[in-house]
VEXDREN-2710 file (C-alpha; in Angstrom, 1 decimal):
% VEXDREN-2710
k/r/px/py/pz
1/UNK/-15.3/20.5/1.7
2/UNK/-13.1/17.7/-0.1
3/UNK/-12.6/14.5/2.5
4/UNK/-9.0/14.9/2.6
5/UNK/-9.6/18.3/4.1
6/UNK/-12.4/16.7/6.4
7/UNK/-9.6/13.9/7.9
8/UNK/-7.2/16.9/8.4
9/UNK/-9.3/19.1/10.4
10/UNK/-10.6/15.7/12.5
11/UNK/-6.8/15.1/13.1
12/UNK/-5.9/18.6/14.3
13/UNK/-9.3/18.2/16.6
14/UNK/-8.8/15.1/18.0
15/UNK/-5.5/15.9/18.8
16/UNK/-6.1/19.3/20.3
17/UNK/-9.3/17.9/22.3
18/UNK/-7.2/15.5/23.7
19/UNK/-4.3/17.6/24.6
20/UNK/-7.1/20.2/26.5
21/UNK/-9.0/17.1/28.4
22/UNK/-5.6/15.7/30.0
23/UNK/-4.9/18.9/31.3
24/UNK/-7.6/19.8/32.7
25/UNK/-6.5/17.9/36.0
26/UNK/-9.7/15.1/35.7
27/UNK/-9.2/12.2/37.8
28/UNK/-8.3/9.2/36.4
29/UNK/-11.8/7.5/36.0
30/UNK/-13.3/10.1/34.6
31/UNK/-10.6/10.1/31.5
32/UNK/-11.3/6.6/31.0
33/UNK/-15.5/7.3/31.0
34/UNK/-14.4/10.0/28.2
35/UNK/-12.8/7.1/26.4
36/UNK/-15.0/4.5/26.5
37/UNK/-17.2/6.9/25.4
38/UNK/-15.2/7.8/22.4
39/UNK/-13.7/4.9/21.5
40/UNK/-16.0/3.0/19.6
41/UNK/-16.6/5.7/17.0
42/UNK/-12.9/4.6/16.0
43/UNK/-13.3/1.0/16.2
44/UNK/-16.8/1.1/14.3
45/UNK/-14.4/2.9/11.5
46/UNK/-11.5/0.6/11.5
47/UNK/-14.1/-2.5/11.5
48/UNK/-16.0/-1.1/8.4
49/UNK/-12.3/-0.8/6.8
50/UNK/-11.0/-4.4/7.8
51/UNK/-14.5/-6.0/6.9
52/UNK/-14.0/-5.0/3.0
53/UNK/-10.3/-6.6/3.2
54/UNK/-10.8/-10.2/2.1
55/UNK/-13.0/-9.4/-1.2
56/UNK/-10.2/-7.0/-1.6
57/UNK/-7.6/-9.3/-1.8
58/UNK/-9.8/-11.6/-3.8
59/UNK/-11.0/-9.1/-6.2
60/UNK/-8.9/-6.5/-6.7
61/UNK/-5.3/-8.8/-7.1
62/UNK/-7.2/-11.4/-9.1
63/UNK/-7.8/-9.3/-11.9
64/UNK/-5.0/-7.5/-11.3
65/UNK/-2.8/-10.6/-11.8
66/UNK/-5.6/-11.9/-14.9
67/UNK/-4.9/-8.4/-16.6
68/UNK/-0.9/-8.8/-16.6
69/UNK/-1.2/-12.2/-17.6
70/UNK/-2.7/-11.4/-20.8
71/UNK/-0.1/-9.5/-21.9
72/UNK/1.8/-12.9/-22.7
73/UNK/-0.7/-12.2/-26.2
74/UNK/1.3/-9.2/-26.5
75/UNK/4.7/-11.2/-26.8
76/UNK/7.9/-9.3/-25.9
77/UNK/6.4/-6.0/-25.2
78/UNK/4.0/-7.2/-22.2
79/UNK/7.1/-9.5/-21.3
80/UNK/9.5/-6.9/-20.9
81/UNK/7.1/-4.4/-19.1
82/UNK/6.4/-7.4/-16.7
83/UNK/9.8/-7.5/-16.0
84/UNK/10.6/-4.2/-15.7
85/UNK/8.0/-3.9/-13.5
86/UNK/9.2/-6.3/-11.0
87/UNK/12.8/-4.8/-11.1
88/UNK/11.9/-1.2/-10.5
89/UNK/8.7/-2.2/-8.1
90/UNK/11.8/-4.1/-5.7
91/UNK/14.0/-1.2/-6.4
92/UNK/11.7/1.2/-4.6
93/UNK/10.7/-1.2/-1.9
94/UNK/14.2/-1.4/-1.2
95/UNK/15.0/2.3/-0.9
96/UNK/12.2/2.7/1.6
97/UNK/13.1/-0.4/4.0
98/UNK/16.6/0.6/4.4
99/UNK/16.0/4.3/5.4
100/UNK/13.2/3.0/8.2
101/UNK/16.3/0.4/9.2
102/UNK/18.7/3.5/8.9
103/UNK/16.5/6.3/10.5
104/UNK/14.5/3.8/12.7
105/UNK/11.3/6.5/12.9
106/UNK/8.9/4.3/15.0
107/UNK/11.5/3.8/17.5
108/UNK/11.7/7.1/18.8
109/UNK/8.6/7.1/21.0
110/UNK/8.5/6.7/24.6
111/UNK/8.2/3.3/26.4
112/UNK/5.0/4.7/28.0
113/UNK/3.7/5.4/24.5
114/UNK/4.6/2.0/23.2
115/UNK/2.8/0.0/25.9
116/UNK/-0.3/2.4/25.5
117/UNK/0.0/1.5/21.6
118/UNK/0.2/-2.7/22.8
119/UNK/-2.7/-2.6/24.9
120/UNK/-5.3/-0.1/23.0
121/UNK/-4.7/-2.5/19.9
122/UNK/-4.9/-5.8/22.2
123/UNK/-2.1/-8.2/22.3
124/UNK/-1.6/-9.1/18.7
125/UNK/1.6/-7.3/19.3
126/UNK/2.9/-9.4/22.3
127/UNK/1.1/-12.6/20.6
128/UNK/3.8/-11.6/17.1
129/UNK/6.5/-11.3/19.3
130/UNK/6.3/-14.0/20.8
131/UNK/6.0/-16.0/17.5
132/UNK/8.9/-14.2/16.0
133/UNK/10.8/-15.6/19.2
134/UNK/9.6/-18.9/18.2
135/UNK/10.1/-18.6/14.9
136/UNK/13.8/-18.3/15.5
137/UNK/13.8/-21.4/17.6
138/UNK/12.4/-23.2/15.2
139/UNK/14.6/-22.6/12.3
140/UNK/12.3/-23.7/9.9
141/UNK/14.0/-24.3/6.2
142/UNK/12.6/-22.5/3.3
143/UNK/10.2/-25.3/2.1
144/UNK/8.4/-25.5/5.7
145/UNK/7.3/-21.7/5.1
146/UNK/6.1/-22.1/1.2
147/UNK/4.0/-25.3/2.8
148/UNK/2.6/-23.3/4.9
149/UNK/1.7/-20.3/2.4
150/UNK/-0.2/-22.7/0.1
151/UNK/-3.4/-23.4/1.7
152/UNK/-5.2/-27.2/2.0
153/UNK/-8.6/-24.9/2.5
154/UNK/-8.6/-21.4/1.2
155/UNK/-12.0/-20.4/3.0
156/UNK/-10.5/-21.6/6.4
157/UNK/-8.0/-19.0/6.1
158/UNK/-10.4/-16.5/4.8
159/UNK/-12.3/-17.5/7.8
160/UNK/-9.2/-17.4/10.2
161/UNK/-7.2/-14.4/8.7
162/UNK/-7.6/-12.5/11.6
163/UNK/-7.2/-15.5/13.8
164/UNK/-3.2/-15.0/16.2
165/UNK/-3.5/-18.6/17.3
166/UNK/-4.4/-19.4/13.9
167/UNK/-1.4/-22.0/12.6
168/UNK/-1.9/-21.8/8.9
169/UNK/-1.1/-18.9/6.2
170/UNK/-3.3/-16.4/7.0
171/UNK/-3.7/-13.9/4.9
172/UNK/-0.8/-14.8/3.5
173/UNK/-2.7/-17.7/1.8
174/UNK/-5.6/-16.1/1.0
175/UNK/-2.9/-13.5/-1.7
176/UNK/-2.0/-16.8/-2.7
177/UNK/-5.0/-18.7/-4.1
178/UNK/-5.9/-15.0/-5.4
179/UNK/-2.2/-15.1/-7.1
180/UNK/-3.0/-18.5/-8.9
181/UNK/-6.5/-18.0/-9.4
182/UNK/-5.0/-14.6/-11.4
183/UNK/-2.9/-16.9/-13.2
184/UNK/-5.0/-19.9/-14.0
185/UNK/-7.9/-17.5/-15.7
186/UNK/-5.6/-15.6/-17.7
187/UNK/-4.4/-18.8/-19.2
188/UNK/-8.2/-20.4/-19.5
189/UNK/-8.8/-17.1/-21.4
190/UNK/-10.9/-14.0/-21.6
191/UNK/-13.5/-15.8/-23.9
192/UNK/-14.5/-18.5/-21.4
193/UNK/-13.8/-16.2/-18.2
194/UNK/-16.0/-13.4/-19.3
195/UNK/-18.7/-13.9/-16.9
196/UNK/-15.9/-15.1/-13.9
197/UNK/-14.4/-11.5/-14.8
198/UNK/-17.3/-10.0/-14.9
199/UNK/-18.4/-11.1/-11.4
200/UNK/-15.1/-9.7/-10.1
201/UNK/-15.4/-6.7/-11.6
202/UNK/-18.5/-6.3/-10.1
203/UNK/-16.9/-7.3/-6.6
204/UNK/-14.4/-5.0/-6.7
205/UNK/-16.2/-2.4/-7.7
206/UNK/-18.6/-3.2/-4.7
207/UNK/-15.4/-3.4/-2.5
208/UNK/-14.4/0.3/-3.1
209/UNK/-17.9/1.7/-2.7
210/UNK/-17.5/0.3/0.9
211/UNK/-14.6/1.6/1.7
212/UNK/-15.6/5.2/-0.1
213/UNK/-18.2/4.2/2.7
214/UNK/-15.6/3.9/5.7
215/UNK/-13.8/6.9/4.4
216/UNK/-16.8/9.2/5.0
217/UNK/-16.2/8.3/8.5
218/UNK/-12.6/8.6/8.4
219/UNK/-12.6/12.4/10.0
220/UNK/-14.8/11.0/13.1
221/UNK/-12.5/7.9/13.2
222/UNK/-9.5/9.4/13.1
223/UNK/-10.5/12.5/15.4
224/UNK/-11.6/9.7/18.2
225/UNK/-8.3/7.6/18.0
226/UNK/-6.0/10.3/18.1
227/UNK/-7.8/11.5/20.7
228/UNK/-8.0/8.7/23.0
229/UNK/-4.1/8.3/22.2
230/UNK/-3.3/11.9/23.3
231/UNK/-5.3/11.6/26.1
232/UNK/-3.8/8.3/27.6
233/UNK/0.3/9.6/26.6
234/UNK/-0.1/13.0/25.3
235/UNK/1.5/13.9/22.1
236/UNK/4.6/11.8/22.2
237/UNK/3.4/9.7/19.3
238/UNK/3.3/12.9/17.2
239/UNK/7.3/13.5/16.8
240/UNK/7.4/9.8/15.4
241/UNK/4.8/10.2/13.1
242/UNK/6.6/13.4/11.7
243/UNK/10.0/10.9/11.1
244/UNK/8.0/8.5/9.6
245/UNK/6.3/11.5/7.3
246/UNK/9.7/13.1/6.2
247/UNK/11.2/9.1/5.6
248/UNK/8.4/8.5/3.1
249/UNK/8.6/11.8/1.1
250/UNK/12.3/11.4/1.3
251/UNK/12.3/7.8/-0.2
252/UNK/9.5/8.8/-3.2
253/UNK/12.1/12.3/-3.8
254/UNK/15.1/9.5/-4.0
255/UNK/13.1/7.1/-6.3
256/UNK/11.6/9.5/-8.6
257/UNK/14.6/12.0/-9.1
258/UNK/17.2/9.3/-9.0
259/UNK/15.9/5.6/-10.0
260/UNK/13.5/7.1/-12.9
261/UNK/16.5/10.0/-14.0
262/UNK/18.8/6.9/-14.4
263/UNK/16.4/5.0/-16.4
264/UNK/15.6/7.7/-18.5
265/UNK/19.2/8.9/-19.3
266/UNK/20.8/5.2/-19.6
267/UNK/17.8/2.5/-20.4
268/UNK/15.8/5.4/-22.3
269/UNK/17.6/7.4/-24.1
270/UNK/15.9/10.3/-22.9
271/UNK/17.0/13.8/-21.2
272/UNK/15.7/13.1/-17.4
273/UNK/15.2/17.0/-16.7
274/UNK/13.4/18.0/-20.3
275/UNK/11.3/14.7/-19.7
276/UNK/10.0/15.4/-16.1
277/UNK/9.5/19.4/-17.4
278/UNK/7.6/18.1/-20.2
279/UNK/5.2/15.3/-18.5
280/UNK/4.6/18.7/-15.6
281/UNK/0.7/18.3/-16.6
282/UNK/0.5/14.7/-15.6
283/UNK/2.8/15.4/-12.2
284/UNK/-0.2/18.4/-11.3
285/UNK/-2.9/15.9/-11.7
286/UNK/-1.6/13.2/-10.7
287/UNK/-1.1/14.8/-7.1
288/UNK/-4.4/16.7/-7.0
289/UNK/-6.8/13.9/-7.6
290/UNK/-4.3/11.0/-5.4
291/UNK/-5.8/8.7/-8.0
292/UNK/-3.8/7.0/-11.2
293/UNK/-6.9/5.8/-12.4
294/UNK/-8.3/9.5/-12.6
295/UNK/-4.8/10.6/-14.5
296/UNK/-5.1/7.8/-16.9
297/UNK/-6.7/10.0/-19.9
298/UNK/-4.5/12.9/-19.2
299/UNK/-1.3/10.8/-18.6
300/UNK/-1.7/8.8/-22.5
301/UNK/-2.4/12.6/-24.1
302/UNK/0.9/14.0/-22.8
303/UNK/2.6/10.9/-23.3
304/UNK/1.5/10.9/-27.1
305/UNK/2.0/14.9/-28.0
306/UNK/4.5/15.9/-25.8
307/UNK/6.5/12.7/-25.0
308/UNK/6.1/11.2/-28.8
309/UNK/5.7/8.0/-27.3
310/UNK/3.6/5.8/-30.1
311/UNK/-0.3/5.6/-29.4
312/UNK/0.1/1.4/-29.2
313/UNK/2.7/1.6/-26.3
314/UNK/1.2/4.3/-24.4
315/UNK/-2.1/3.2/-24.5
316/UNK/-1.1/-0.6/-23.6
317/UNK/1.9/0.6/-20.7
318/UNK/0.0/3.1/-18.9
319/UNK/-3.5/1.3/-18.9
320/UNK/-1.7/-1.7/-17.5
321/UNK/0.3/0.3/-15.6
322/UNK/-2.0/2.5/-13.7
323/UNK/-3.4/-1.2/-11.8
324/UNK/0.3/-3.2/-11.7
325/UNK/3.3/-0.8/-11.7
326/UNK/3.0/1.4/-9.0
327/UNK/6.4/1.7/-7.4
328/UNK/5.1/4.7/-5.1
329/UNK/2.5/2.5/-3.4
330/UNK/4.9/-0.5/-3.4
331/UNK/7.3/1.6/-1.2
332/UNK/5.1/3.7/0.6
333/UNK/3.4/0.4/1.6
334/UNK/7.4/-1.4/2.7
335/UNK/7.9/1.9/4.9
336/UNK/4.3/2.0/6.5
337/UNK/4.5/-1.9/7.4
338/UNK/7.9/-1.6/9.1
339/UNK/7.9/1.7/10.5
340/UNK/4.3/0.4/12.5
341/UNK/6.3/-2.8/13.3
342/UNK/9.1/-0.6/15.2
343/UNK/6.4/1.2/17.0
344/UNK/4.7/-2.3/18.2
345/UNK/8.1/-3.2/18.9
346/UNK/7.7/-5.7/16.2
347/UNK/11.4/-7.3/15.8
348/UNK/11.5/-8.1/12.1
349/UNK/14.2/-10.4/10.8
350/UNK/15.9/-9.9/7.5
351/UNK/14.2/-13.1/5.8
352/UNK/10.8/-11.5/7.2
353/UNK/11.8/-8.0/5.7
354/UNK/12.4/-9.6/2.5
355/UNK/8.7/-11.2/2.9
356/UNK/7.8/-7.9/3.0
357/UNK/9.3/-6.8/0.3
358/UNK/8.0/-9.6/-2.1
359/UNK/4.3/-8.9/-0.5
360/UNK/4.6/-5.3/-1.3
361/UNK/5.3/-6.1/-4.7
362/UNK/2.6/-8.1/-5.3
363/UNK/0.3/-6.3/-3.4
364/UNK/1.2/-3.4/-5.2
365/UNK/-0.7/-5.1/-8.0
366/UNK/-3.8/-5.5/-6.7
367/UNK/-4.4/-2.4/-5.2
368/UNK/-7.1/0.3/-6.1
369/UNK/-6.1/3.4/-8.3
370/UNK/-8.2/5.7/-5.9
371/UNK/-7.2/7.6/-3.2
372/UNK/-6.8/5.5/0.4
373/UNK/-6.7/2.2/-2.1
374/UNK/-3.3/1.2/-0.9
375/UNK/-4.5/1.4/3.3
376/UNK/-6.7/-1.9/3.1
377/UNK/-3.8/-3.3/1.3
378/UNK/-1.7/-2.7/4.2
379/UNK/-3.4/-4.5/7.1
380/UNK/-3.1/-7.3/4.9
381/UNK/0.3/-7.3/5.3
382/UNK/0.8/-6.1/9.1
383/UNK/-1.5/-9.1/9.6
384/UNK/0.5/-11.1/8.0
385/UNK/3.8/-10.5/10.1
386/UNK/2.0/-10.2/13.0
387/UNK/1.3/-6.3/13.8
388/UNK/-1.9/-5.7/14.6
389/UNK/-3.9/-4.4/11.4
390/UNK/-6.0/-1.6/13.6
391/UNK/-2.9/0.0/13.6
392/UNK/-3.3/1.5/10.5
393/UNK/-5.2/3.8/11.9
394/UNK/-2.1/5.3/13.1
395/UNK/-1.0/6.9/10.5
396/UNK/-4.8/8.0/8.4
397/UNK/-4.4/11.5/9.9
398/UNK/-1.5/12.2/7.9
399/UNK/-2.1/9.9/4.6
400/UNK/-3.6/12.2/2.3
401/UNK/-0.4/14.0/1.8
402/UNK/1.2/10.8/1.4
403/UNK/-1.3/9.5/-1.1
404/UNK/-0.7/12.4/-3.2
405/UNK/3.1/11.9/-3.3
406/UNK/2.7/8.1/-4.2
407/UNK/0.4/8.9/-6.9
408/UNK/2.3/11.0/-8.5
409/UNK/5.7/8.8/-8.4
410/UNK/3.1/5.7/-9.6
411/UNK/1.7/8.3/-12.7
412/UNK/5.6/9.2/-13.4
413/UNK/6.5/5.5/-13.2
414/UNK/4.0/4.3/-15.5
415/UNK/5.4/6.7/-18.0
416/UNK/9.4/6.1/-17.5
417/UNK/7.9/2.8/-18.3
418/UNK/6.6/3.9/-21.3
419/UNK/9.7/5.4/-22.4
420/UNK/11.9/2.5/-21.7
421/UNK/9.4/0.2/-23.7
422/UNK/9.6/2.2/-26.8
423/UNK/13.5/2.5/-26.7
424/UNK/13.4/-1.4/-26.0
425/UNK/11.3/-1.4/-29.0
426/UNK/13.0/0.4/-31.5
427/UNK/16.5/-0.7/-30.7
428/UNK/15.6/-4.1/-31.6
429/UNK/14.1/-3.1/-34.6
430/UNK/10.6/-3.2/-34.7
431/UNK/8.2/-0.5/-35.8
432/UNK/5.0/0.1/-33.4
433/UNK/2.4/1.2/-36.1
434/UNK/0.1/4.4/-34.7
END
């Protein structure tokens, strides 16, 4: 039985075993022995998940940023998919926000259910609303906060990213130093970085045999959450989780049969309906294996026979695309970290959204092609804004559907990309040899 399958059935249990318990008529105490009982199977899973986040960040988006910056030997083609990147990456970040901010999914649940959520997670929640309060006080100018992003110490805030009462960057400076690192050894150069890359690789690769780790305990940790959270407010949570469902398949539907249709009939050249027919193969895999690194191969054969896009582009777009242009995990991530931070009752200003927007961007760079890749990512940036990361776990019941849908806009990207590169390419006249 496939994982995904696994999580699914532990979400369905854990919700029904918590829906029969708190009807049964126990007394109070005994529902909270049950708990206590249960609880740390989903904290041992959330722990193994946040312990893997730091080598992550360091790993994962320092290559990521290393790989993109040696495109600049590329010229104008690795230029141009750089910025296109960045455009359409924003683009889809943007559609998401403003539906959460429109349809406002994590505020339908009851306050019961929302001081459950604040005191299972501890008070990171009150702690960041407290500091947003301040934060508005103090009216600090745009300078103060890029100070404060560049870190004297990057191992102290390694050391205090999970720190509240910490008063540096956080996490937010650990992405940092990983952003210049990125950038420093891409312009040092792959010949005396080898063995620096090498390391990293290895790291990374580390990193995501963890978390395959954690995930093997997904179904038990998901299964004991959910089922603690029915038992203390019933299913309430449930009809905002289903919002917050619909608002991210809504937003990949809008980006992927609007955005990419526009870019393919106007910045392309390209028929947006005989294109998306013709690329069908890549769309099937693409959402059946939830992983662009797995749809790489596939995605470069269609893109050469079917699509007649010329071996040098499709080979160097989608293999540097499959790590750094994934719009469907850029605004999958933008709804995930606001919707959570309208269930913590998180009040997020419109310079803080735009934070988010900008982290999701970058962090859309540095995250795993495999499936789940883009969850560690997350708590990265709920830390950063002051949502507790354990809430995560929220929404793991119902991500693999999700993951499957963001793949396949990220695979789909990747090759709109493709197409826009080679138009780029021959209208300004120069031939891309086979």
């Amino acid at each position: 039985m496939k994982l995904h399958t696994k999580i699914f059935i532990g979400m369905v249990l854990g919700i029904v075993a918590g829906l029969i318990v708190k009807n049964l008529g126990l007394q109070q105490e005994t529902l909270d022995t049950i708990v206590d009982w249960v609880e740390p199977v989903g904290r041992i899973f959330m722990n193994l998940i946040f312990m893997m986040v730091i080598p992550l960040i360091l790993s994962a988006l320092i290559l990521g940023i290393a790989e993109i910056g040696d495109v600049k030997k590329l010229g104008r083609m690795g230029v141009r998919l750089l910025i296109y990147t960045i455009i359409v990456s924003f683009i889809a970040v943007l559609i998401g926000i403003t539906m959460v901010n429109v349809i406002n999914p994590g505020k339908t649940i009851s306050p019961e259910t929302r001081e459950y959520l604040v005191n299972e997670f501890g008070a990171e929640a009150a702690k960041a609303n407290a500091q947003a309060e301040a934060n508005k006080a103090d009216e600090r100018n745009v300078g103060d906060v890029i100070a404060q992003i560049i870190p004297r110490n990057p191992f102290d805030e390694m050391a205090n990213a999970y720190n509240s009462s910490h008063t540096g960057g956080g996490l937010l400076s650990v992405m940092f130093f990983a952003l210049i690192f990125g950038i420093a050894m891409a312009a040092v150069g792959e010949e005396k970085t080898a063995t620096l890359k090498s390391f990293l690789e290895g790291m990374y690769e580390v990193v995501i045999k963890v978390i395959g780790y954690a995930m093997a305990l997904a179904p038990y940790g998901v299964a004991a959450l959910l089922f603690n959270m029915v038992v203390n407010v019933g299913a309430d949570f449930l009809v905002s989780l289903l919002w917050y469902v619909l608002v991210v398949l809504g937003a990949l539907a809008i980006h992927q049969f609007v955005v990419y249709s526009i870019i393919l009939k106007y910045f392309a050249k390209r028929d947006p309906v005989q294109f998306m027919k013709d690329m069908g193969e890549v769309t099937l895999t693409a959402f059946s294996t939830s992983s662009s690194n797995a749809t790489l191969p596939t995605a470069i054969r269609v893109s050469i026979e079917k699509l007649k896009i010329p071996k040098p582009i499709a080979h160097f777009v989608l293999t540097i695309g499959s790590t750094g242009n994934q719009n469907g995990t850029a605004l999958f991530e933008g709804i995930t970290v606001l919707f959570l931070a309208q269930v913590f009752n998180v009040d997020l200003s419109i310079g803080s959204q735009i934070t988010v927007v900008l982290l999701c961007i970058l962090a859309g760079v540095g995250t795993a092609g495999v499936p789940g890749g883009s969850l560690p990512v997350i708590v990265t940036i709920l830390i950063s804004i002051g949502v507790p990361g354990e809430a995560i776990a929220l929404i793991y019941g119902v991500d693999r559907i999700l993951d499957m849908s963001r793949t396949t806009l990220n695979v789909n990207g990747d090759i709109t990309a493709a197409a826009y590169i080679q138009y780029t390419e021959e209208k300004a006249g120069h031939i891309v040899e086979e």
